[in-house]
C-alpha positions as CSV (number, residue, x, y, z in Angstrom):
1,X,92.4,168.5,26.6
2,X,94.1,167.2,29.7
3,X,91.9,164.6,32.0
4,X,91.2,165.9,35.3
5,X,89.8,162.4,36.9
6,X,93.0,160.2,36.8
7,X,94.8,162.5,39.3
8,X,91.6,162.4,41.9
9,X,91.3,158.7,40.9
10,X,95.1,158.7,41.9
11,X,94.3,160.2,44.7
12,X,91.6,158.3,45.9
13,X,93.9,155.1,45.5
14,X,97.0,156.3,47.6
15,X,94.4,157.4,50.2
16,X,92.6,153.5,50.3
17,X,96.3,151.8,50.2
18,X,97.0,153.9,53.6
19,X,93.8,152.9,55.0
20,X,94.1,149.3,54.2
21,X,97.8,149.4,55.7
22,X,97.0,151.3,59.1
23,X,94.1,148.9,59.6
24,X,96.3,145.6,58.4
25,X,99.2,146.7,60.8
26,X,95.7,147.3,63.4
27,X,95.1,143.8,62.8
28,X,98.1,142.6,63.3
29,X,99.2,144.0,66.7
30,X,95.5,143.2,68.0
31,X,96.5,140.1,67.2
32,X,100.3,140.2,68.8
33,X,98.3,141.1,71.6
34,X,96.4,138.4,71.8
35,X,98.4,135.9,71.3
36,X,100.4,137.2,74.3
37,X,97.4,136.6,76.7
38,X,97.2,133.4,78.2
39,X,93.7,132.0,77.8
40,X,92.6,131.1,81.5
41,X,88.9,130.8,84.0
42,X,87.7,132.9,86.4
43,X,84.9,133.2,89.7
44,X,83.7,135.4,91.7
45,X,85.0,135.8,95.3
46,X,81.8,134.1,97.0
47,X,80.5,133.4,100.5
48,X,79.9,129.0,101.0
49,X,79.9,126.8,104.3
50,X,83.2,125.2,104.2
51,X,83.4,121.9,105.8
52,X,86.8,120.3,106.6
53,X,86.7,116.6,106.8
54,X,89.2,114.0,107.7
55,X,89.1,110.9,105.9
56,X,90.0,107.3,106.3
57,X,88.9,103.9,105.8
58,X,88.8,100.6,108.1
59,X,86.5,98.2,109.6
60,X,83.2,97.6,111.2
61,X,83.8,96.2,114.9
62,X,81.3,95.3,117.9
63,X,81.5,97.9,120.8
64,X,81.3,94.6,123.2
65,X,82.8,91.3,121.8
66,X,83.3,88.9,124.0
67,X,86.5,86.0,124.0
68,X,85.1,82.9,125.8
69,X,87.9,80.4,126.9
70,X,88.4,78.1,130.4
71,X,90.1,79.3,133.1
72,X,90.5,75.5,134.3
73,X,93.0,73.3,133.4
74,X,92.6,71.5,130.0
75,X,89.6,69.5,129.9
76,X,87.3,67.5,127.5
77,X,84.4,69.5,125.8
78,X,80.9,67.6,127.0
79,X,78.7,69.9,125.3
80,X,77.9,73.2,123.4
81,X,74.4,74.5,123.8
82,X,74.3,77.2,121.0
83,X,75.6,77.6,117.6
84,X,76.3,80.4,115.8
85,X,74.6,83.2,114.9
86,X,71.9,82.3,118.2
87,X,71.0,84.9,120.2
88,X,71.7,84.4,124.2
89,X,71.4,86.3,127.0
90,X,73.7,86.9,130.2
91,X,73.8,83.9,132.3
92,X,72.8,81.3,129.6
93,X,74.6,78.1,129.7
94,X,76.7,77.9,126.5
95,X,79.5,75.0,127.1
96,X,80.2,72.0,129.1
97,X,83.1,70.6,130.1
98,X,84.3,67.3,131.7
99,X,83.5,67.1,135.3
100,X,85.3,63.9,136.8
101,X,88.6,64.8,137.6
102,X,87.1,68.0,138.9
103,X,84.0,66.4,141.0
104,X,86.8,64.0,142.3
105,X,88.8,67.2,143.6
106,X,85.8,68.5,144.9
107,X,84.8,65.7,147.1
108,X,88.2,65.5,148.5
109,X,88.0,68.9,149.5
110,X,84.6,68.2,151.2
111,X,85.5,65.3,153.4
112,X,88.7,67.2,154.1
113,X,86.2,69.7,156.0
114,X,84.4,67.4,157.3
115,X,87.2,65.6,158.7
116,X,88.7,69.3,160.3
117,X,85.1,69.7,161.4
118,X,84.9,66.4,163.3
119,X,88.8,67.4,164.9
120,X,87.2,70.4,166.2
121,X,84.8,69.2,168.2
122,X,87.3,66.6,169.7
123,X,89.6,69.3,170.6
124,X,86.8,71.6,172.1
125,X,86.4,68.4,174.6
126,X,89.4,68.1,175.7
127,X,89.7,72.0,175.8
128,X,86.5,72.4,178.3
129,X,87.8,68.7,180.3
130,X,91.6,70.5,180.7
131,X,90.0,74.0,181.6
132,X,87.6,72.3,184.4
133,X,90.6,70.4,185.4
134,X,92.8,73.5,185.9
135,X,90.0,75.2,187.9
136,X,90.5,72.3,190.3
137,X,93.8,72.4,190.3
138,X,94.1,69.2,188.7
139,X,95.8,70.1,185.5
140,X,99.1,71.9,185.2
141,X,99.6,75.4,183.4
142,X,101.6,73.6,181.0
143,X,98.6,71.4,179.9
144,X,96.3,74.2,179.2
145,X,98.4,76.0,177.5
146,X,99.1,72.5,175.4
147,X,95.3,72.1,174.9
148,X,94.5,75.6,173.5
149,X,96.9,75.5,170.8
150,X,95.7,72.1,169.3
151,X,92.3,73.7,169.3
152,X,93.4,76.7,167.3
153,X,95.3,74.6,165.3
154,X,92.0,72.9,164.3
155,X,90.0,75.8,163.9
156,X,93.1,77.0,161.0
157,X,93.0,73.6,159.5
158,X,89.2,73.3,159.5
159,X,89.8,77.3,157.4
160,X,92.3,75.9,155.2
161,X,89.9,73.2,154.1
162,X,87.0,75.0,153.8
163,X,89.1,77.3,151.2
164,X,90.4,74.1,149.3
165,X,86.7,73.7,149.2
166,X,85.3,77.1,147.6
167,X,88.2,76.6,145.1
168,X,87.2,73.6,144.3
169,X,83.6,74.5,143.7
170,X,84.8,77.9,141.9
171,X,86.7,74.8,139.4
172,X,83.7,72.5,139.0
173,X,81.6,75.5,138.4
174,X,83.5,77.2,135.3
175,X,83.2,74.0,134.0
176,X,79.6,74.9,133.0
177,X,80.8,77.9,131.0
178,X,78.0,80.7,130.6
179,X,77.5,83.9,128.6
180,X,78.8,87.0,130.6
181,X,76.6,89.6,128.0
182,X,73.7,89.6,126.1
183,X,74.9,89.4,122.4
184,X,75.0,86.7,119.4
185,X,77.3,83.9,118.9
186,X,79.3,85.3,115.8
187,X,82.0,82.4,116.2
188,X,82.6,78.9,117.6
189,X,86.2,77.3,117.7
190,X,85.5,74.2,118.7
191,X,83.6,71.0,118.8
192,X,82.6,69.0,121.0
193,X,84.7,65.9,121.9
194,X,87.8,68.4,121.5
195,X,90.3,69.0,124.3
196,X,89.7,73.2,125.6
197,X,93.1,74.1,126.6
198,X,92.6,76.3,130.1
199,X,94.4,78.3,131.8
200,X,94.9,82.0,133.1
201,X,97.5,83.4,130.4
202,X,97.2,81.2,127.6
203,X,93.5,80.1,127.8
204,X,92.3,79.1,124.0
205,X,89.5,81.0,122.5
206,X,86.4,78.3,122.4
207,X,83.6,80.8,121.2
208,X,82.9,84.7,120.4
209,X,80.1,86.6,121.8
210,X,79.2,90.2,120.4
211,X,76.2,92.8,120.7
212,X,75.6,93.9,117.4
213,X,72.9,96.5,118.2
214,X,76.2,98.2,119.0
215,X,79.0,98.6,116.1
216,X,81.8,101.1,115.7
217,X,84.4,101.4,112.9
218,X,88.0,101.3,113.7
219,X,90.3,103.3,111.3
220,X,93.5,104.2,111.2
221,X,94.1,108.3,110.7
222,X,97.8,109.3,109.7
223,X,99.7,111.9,112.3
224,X,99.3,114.7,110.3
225,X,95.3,114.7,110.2
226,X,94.9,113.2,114.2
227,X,95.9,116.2,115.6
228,X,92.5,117.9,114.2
229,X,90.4,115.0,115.8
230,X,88.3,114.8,119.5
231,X,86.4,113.0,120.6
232,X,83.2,113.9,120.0
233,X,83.2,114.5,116.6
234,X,80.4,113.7,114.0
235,X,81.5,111.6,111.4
236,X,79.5,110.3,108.1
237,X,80.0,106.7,107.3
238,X,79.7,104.6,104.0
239,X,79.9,100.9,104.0
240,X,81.1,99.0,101.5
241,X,77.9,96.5,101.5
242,X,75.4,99.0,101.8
243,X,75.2,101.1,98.7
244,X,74.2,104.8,98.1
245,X,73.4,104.7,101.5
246,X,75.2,107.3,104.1
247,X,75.2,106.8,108.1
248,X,76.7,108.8,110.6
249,X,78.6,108.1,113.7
250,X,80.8,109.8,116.7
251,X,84.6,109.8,117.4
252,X,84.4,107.5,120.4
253,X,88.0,107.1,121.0
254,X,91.2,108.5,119.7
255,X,94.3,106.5,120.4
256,X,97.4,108.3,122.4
257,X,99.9,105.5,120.9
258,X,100.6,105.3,117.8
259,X,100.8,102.5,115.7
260,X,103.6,102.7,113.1
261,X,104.7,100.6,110.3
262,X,108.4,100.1,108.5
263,X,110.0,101.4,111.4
264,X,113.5,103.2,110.2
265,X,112.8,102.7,106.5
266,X,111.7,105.3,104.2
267,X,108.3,103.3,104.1
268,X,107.7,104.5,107.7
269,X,103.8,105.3,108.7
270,X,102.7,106.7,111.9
271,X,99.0,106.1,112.2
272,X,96.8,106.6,115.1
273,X,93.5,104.1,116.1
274,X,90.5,106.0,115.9
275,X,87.0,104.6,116.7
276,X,83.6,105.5,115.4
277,X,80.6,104.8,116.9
278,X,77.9,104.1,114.7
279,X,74.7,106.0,115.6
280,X,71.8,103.9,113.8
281,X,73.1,100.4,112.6
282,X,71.6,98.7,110.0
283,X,70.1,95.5,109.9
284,X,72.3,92.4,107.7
285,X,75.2,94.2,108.9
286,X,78.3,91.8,110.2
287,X,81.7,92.2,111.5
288,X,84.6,93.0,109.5
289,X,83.0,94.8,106.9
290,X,85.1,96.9,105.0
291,X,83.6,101.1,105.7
292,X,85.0,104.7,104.7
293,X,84.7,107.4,107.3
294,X,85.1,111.3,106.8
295,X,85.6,112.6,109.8
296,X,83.7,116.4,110.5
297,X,86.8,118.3,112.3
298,X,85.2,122.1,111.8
299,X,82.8,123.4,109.9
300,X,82.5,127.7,109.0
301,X,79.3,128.9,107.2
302,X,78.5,132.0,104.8
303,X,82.5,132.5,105.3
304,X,84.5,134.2,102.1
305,X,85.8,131.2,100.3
306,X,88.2,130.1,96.8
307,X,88.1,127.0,95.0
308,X,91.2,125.1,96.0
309,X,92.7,125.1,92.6
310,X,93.1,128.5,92.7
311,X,95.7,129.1,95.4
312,X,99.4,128.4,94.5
313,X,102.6,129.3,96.3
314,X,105.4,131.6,95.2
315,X,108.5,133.1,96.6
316,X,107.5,136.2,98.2
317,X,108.6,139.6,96.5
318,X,109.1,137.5,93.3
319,X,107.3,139.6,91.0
320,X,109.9,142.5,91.2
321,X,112.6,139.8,89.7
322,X,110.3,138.7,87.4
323,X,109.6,141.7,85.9
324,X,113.2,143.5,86.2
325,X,113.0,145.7,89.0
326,X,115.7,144.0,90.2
327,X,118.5,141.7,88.2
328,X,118.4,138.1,88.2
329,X,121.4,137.2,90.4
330,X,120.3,139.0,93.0
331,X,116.6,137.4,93.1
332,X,118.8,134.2,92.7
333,X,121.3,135.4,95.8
334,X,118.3,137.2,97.8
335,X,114.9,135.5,97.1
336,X,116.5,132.1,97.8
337,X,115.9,132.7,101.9
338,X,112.8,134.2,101.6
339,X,110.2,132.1,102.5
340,X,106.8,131.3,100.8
341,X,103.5,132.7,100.1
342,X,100.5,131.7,99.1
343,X,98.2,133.8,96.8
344,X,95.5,133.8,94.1
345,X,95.6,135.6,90.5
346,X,93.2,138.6,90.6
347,X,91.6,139.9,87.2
348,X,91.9,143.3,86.8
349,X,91.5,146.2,83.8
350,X,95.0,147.7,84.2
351,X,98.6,146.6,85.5
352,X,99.3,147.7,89.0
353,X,101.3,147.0,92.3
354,X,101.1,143.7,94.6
355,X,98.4,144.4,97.4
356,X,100.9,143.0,100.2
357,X,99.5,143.4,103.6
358,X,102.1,145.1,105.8
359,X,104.5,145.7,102.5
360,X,105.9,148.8,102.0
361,X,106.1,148.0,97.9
362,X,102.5,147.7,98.3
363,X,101.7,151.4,97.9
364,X,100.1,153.0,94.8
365,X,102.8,153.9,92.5
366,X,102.9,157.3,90.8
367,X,104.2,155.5,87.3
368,X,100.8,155.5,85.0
369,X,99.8,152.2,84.3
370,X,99.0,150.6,80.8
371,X,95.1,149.9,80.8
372,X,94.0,146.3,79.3
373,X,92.7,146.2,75.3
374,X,89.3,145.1,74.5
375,X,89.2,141.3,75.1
376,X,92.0,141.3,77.7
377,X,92.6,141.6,81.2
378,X,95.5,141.9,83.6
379,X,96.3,139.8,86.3
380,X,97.8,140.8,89.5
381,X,99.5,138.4,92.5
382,X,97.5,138.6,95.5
383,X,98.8,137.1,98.5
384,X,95.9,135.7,100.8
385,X,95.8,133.7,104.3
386,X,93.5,130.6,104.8
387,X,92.0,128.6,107.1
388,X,90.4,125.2,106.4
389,X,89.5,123.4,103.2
390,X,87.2,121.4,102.3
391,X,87.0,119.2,99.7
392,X,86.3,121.6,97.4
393,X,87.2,125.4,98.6
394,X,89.6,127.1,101.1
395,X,88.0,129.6,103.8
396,X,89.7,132.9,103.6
397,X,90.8,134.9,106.3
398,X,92.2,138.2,104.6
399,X,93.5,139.8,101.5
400,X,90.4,139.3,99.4
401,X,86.7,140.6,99.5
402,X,83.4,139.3,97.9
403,X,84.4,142.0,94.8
404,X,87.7,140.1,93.6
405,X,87.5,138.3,90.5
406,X,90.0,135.5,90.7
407,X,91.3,132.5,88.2
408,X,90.9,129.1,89.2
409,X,91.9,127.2,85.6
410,X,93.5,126.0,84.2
411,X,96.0,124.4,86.5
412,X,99.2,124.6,84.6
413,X,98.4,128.6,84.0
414,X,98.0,129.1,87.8
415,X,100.7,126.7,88.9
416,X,103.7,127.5,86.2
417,X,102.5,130.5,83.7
418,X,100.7,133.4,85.5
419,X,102.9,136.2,86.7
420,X,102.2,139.6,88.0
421,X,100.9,141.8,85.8
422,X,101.0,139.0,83.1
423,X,98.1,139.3,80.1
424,X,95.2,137.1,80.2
425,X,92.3,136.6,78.5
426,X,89.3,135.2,80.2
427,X,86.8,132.3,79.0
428,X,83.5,132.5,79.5
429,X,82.5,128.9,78.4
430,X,82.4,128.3,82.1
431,X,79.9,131.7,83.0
432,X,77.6,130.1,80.1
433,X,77.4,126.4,82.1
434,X,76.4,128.2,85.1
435,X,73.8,130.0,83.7
């Protein structure tokens, strides 16, 4: 009698084989698939305060510092009243310098006046005798005439000496050198005993006054960012010597001439002189200290923004070389001249066109589009404007909405991989740090 199991056991076998195959091959295009995808990051399309900041670094400077030199000839230093680091006032005596050769000067010019004085009063006599005389027709025309103009020729030499005179004081006076501002003594050059070279051009430096209650930072900001500075402008300050510790200042003065550096060389910088004014200064602080100063040029709150790594640049139209619509020598004859865009990579559930503002390849095509598996998601160029950057993000002006879903990692996928319409697969390591 014939056994009527091993053909349904038969059966049963062929039927599990097919199974096992359709789910193998299954398998193994799921996984095709996936290894297609490039693995990459994504965020949300938010609202932030972007602040743009420019920054640079330089030193801490007084407002006020004063040079203090003689303005008279070379002399010997007598003596120096202060030392450094004192505290003086406007008017204060400071220096001293040797008075002999210049009292000597002095009381040449006096007797000089005296002497044109005593002249003057000799030729007013002999003015008022000729004048009576003439009146009495005693004395000629010629001698009045005579008499007059040897008394104002006394009268202009007693002047002339009476200016030698104040000069000479002014001279014998600025040899007692005084402070012209409140301030501290933050350097002496000399000693006493030393020679002070004086003049009006070349007059040597003997001390340095400067009001500290009053500091500023001097930097140096490249052309490219000093066009985005006025004065005005808040700035937050960090000096080197005072840690964790953040002040804040004001754009004081922006330079109109530049100041540039390896002129005609491929080295060449072109930096402008900006000053800061520091609003609160801190106590122990000293000239010359090294500081680092970002710079507050605009400032855009609860504005749509993207996280700087996520904008890259591309040819525009490049996606329909890319993905054949057209042939490759013509994107290399066309796309060439065509100038650059900048755009994000926007995660969606399907392929589809490139939202182009103003593009007339931007309108919904009628060919059906493949829809993403499980696990995977397609990516789709959108070109975007922006305005400023912070640190951190980029404000956006248009092409994107608080609904987009971009990528912003990894670099090398945005910058080099990611094309339109390209396979992805999204991480979500980052989602689970957020939360």
């Amino acid at each position: 009698m014939p056994d009527k199991k091993k053909p349904n056991k038969r059966k049963w076998i062929i039927i599990s084989t097919a199974v096992l195959f359709i789910v193998v091959m299954v398998l193994l295009s799921l996984g095709r698939d996936n290894k297609k995808a490039i693995d990459v990051e994504t965020e949300k399309v938010s609202y932030k305060t972007v602040i743009q900041k420019v920054n640079a670094s330089g030193t801490i400077q007084p407002e006020k510092e004063v040079n203090i030199s003689s303005s008279t000839s070379s002399a010997w230093i007598d003596s120096i009243t202060v030392e450094e680091g004192d505290y003086v006032r406007k008017g204060q005596h400071l220096i001293s310098l040797d008075r002999k050769q210049l009292l000597s000067n002095y009381n040449a010019a006096s007797s000089s006046v005296r002497s044109a004085k005593a002249r003057i009063k000799q030729e007013l006599a002999s003015k008022k005798r000729i004048e009576s005389m003439y009146e009495q027709s005693l004395a000629s025309e010629q001698e009045l005439e005579a008499v007059q103009a040897s008394f104002e020729i006394a009268n202009s030499q007693l002047e002339q000496a009476r200016a030698n005179l104040e000069s000479r004081k002014d001279e014998l006076d600025r040899a007692r050198i005084s402070s012209p501002q409140n301030g501290i003594v933050t350097k002496i050059n000399k000693e006493v005993g030393e020679m002070a070279l004086g003049g009006m051009f070349q007059a040597e430096v003997l001390m340095i006054i400067a009001d500290l209650s009053k500091m500023e930072v001097i930097i140096d900001v490249n052309e490219n960012d000093v066009v985005s500075i006025s004065k005005g402008d808040t700035a937050e300050i960090e000096i080197d010597a005072f840690l964790d510790t953040l002040f804040y200042g004001v754009v004081n003065e922006v330079a109109l001439v530049p100041q540039v550096t390896g002129m005609g060389s491929q080295q060449q910088v072109t930096n402008f002189q900006v000053k800061v004014r520091m609003i609160d200064v801190p106590d122990g602080i000293r000239p010359g200290m090294s500081a680092t100063v970002d710079i507050i040029t605009d400032k855009k709150e609860n504005v749509l923004a993207i996280p700087i790594q996520s904008l890259t640049a591309r040819r525009k139209g490049a996606e329909k070389f890319e993905f054949g619509e057209k042939s490759e020598d013509r994107y290399t004859a066309e796309n060439k001249k065509k100038e650059m865009e900048e755009l994000v990579f926007v995660i969606s559930d399907s392929e589809g066109t490139v939202n182009r503002m103003g593009d007339k390849d931007s309108d919904s095509s009628k060919k059906e589009f493949k829809k993403a598996k499980k696990g995977t998601n397609y990516v789709h160029v959108r070109p975007v404007k922006v305005g400023i950057s912070s640190e951190t993000d980029y404000h956006v002006l248009s092409g994107l909405s608080s609904q987009d879903e971009i990528v912003v990692g990894s670099y090398k996928a945005i910058s080099k991989e990611l094309k339109h319409n390209m396979l992805v697969k999204v991480q979500k390591e980052k989602d689970n740090k957020k939360k």
